[in-house]
C-alpha positions in Angstrom: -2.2 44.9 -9.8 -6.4 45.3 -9.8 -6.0 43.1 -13.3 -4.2 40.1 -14.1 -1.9 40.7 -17.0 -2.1 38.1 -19.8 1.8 36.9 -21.0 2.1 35.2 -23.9 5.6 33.6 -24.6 7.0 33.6 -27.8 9.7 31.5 -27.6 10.3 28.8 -25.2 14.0 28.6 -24.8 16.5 29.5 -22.2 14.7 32.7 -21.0 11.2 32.0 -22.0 11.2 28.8 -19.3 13.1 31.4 -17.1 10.4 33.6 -17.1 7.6 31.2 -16.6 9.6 29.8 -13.6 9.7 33.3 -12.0 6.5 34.1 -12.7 3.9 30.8 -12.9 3.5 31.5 -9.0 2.3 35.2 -9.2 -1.0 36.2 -8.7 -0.4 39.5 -10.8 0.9 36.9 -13.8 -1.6 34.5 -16.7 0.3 33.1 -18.8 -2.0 32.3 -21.7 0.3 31.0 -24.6 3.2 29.7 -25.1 4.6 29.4 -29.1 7.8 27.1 -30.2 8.3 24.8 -32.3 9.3 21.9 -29.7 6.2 20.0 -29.8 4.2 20.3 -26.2 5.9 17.2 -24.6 9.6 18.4 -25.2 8.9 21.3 -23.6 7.0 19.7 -20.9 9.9 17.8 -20.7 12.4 20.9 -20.9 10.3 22.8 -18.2 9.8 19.9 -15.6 13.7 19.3 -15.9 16.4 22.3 -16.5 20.0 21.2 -16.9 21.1 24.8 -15.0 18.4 25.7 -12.4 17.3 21.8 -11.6 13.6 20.7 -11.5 10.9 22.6 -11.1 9.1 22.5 -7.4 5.5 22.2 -8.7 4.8 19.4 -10.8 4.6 20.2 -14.8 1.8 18.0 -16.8 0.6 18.2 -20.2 -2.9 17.8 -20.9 -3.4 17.7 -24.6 -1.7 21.0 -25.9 -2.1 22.8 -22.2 0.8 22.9 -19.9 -0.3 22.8 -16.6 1.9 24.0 -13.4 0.0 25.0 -10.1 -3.0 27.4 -11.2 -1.4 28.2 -14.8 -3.0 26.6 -17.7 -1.2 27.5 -20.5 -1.9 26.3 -24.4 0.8 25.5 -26.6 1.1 26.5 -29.8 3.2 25.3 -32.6 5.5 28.6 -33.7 5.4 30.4 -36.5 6.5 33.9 -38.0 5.5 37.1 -35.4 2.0 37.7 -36.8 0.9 34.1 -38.2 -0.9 33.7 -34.1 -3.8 35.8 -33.2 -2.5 37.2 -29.6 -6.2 39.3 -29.8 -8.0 35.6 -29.7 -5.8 34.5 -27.2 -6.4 37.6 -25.0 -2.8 38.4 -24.8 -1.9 41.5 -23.0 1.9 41.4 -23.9 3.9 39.1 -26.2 7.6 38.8 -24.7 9.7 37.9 -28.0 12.3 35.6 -26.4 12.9 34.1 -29.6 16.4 35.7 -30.6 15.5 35.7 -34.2 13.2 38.9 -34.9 15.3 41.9 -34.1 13.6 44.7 -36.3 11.0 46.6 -35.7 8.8 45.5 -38.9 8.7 42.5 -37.4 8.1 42.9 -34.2 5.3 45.1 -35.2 3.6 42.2 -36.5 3.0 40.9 -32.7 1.3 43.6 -32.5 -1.0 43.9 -36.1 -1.9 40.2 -34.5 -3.5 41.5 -31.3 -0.8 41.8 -28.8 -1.0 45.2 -26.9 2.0 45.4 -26.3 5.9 43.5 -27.5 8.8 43.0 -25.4 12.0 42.3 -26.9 14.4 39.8 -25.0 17.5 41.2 -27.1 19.5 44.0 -28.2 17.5 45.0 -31.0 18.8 46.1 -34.8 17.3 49.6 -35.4 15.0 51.7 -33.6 12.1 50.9 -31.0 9.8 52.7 -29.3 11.3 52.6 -26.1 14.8 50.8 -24.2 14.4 49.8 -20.7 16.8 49.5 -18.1 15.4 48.8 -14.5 18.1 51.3 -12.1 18.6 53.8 -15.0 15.4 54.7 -17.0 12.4 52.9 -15.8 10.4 55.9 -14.6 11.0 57.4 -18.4 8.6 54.5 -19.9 4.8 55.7 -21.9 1.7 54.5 -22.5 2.5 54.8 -26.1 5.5 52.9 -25.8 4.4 49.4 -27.9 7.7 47.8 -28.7 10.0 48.0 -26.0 13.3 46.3 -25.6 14.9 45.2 -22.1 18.4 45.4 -24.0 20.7 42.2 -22.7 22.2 41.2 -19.7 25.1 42.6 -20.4 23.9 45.7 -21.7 22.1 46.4 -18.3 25.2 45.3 -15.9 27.2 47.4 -18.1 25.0 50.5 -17.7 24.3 50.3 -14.2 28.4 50.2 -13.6 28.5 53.4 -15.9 25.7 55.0 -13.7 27.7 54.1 -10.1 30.5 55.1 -11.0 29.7 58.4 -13.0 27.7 59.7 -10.3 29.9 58.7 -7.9 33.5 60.1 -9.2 33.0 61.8 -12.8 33.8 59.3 -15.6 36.2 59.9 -18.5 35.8 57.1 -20.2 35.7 52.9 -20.1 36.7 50.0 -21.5 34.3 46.5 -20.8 35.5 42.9 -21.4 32.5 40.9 -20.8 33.3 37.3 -19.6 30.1 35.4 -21.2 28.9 31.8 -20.7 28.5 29.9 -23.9 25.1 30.4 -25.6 22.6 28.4 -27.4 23.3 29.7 -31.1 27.2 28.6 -30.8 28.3 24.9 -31.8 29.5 22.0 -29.7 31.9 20.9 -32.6 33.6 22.9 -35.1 31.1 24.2 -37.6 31.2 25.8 -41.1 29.3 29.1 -39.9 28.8 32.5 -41.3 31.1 33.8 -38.5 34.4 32.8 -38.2 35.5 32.5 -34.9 31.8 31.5 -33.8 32.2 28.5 -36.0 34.5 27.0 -33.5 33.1 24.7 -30.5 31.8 26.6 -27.9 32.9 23.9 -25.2 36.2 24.1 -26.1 37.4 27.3 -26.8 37.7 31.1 -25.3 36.5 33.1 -28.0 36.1 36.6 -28.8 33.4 38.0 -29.8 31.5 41.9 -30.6 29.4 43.1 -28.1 26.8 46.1 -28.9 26.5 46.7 -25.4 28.7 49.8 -25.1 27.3 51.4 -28.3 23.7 50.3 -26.7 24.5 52.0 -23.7 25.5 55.6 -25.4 22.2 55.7 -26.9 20.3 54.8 -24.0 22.4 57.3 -22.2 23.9 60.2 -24.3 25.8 62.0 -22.1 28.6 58.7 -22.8 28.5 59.4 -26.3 31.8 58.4 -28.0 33.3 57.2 -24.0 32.8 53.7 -23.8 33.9 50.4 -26.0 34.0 46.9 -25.7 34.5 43.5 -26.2 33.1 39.8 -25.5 34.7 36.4 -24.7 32.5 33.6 -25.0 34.0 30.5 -22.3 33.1 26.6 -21.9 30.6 27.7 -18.9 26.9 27.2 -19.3 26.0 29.7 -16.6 27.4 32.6 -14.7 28.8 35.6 -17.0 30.8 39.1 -15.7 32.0 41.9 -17.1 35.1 43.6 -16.6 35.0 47.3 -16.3 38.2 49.6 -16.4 37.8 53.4 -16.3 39.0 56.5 -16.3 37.4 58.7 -14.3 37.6 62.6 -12.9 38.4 61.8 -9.3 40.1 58.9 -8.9 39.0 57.1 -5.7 40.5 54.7 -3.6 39.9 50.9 -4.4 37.6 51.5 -0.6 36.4 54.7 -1.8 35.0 52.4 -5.1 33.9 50.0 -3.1 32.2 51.9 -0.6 30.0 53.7 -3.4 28.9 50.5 -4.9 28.0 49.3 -2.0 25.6 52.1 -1.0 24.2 52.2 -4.3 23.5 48.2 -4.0 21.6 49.0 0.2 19.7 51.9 -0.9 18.4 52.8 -4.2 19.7 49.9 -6.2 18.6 47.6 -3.8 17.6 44.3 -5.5 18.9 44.9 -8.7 23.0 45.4 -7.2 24.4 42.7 -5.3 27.2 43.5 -3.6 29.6 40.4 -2.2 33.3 39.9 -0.3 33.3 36.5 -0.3 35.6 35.3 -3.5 33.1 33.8 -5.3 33.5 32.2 -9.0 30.5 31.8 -11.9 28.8 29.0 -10.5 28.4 31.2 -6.9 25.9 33.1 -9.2 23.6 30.7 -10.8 19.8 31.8 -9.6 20.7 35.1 -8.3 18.0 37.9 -9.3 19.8 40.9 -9.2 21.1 42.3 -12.3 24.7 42.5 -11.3 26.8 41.2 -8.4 29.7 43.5 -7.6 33.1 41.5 -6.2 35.0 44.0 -3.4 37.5 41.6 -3.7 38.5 41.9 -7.6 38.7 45.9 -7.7 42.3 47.5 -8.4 43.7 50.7 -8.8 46.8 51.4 -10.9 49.0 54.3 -11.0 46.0 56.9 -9.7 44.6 56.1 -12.7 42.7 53.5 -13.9 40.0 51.7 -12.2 39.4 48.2 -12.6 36.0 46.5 -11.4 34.4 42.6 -11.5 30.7 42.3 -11.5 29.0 38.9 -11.5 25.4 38.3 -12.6 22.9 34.9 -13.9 23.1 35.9 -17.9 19.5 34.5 -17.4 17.9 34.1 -14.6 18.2 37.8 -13.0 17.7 39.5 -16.5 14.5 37.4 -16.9 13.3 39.0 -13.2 13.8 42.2 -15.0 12.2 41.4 -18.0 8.8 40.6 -15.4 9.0 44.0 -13.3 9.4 45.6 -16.0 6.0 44.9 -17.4 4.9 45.3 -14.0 5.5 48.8 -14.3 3.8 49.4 -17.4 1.2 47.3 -16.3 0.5 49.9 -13.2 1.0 52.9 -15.6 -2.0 51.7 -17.8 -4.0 51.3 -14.3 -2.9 55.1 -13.2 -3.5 56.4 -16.5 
């Protein structure tokens, strides 16, 4: 890009230090703000040291209420509710919401009554946006006038790019998705009194099942599965490494080669980077740091009776969905410098 784009990070959890660890060293990248309500040294602290992906490689300082790694200079600011900061003061290009809590588009809207230019959601949103992106199935679909845009989940976007393979691939009838998913950070280490009641148990000691709005997620995204696909998630004591198990139906039954074969091609030509593809027999750890959306395992697919297809994929619940998250703006970034 001609232009650095100005990020600002709202939200300095799980994926908002993702991102700024995948994107502090790009030239393309200014990360002016960063809003949480950790006070600057915890997430100093929290940034220079990660419990998953291990320390950083440049050194992370903290001068006043500036976080400082390599050329980025980055002022900290003390959260608040989406439109209490003035992005437009801050020069903020784009305000990536990676806060989990603001899932509507009223309030997202207020990023952008603030200053912002434009919002990106980290999250499966609760009612309608402008605009869901899904990098393999409908980036070249995206708008200038697109101002609130979700990336969906990480399991939304393994899911859909599974549905895609396989669809164009061998027809497909219908599926059923059991997501495998690490543990995450709004689920208990001891048993809680919660508003859910299976998510009340500890998450470090229990399988436990859980709704997913992936598969209605992808239906809208993608219309023609309307009323074909359904789900369901099991949170596990992991605190990295998710997959989702995929069984179809589908109009031409292929070979457990045949379906490996087409993923494949798909992940060494036009999926390239965001499809892995693996034979080694790797487990959820093997995937910790990986960028691509989705790992595919040759070794886990089946076939039973002619009929049913069943396929593993692997992926980083947050480190490859955060890459997405950045190439994503990218690509609205070189639309407004086309336009």
């Amino acid at each position: 890009m001609e232009k650095k784009i100005n990020i600002a990070l709202y939200g300095f959890g799980r994926i908002g230090r993702n991102l700024f660890r995948l994107g502090y060293d790009n030239p393309s990248y200014n990360f002016v703000a960063i809003s949480d309500f950790g006070s600057a040294d915890i997430l100093q602290y929290l940034l220079a040291r990660d419990s998953i992906h291990g320390a950083m490689k440049e050194e992370v300082t903290l001068s006043g209420n500036y976080l400082k790694v390599k050329d980025q200079n980055v002022r900290v600011i003390s959260g608040g509710e989406p439109g209490s900061i003035p992005w437009d003061a801050l020069e903020a290009d784009v305000v990536i919401d990676a806060t989990g809590r603001f899932l509507t588009r009223d309030k997202l809207a207020l990023h952008l009554g603030s200053g912002a230019k434009r919002v990106f959601l980290t999250r499966n949103p609760k009612d309608d946006i402008d605009r869901y992106v899904i990098p393999g199935i409908n980036e070249a679909d995206i708008s200038r006038d697109d101002k609130i845009v979700s990336t969906t989940s990480s399991t939304t976007q393994v899911l859909a790019l599974m549905i895609k393979m396989l669809d164009e691939s061998f027809g497909l009838e219908r599926a059923m998705m059991t997501t495998v998913h690490a543990y995450t950070a709004d689920q208990p280490l001891a048993d809680v009194a919660g508003v859910d009641l299976r998510r009340s148990r500890s998450a470090v000691e229990n399988i436990i099942p859980n709704t997913s709005l992936s598969p209605a997620l992808v239906e809208q995204i993608m219309p023609q599965y309307n009323g074909k696909i359904q789900g369901i998630a099991f949170n596990v004591p992991v605190p990295n490494g998710s997959c989702v198990d995929l069984t179809t139906e589908l109009t031409n039954t292929p070979s457990v080669e045949e379906a490996n074969n087409a993923v494949k091609k798909y992940a060494e030509g036009i999926l390239n980077g965001i499809v892995g593809y693996t034979s080694d027999p790797i487990v959820s750890s093997d995937v910790r740091g990986r960028e691509e959306t989705m790992i595919f395992d040759e070794k886990a697919t089946m076939i039973t009776k002619d009929a049913l297809l069943k396929t593993l994929c692997w992926y980083d619940n947050g480190w490859g969905f955060s890459k997405r998250i950045l190439e994503v703006i990218d690509e609205y970034a070189k639309l407004e410098e086309t336009s």
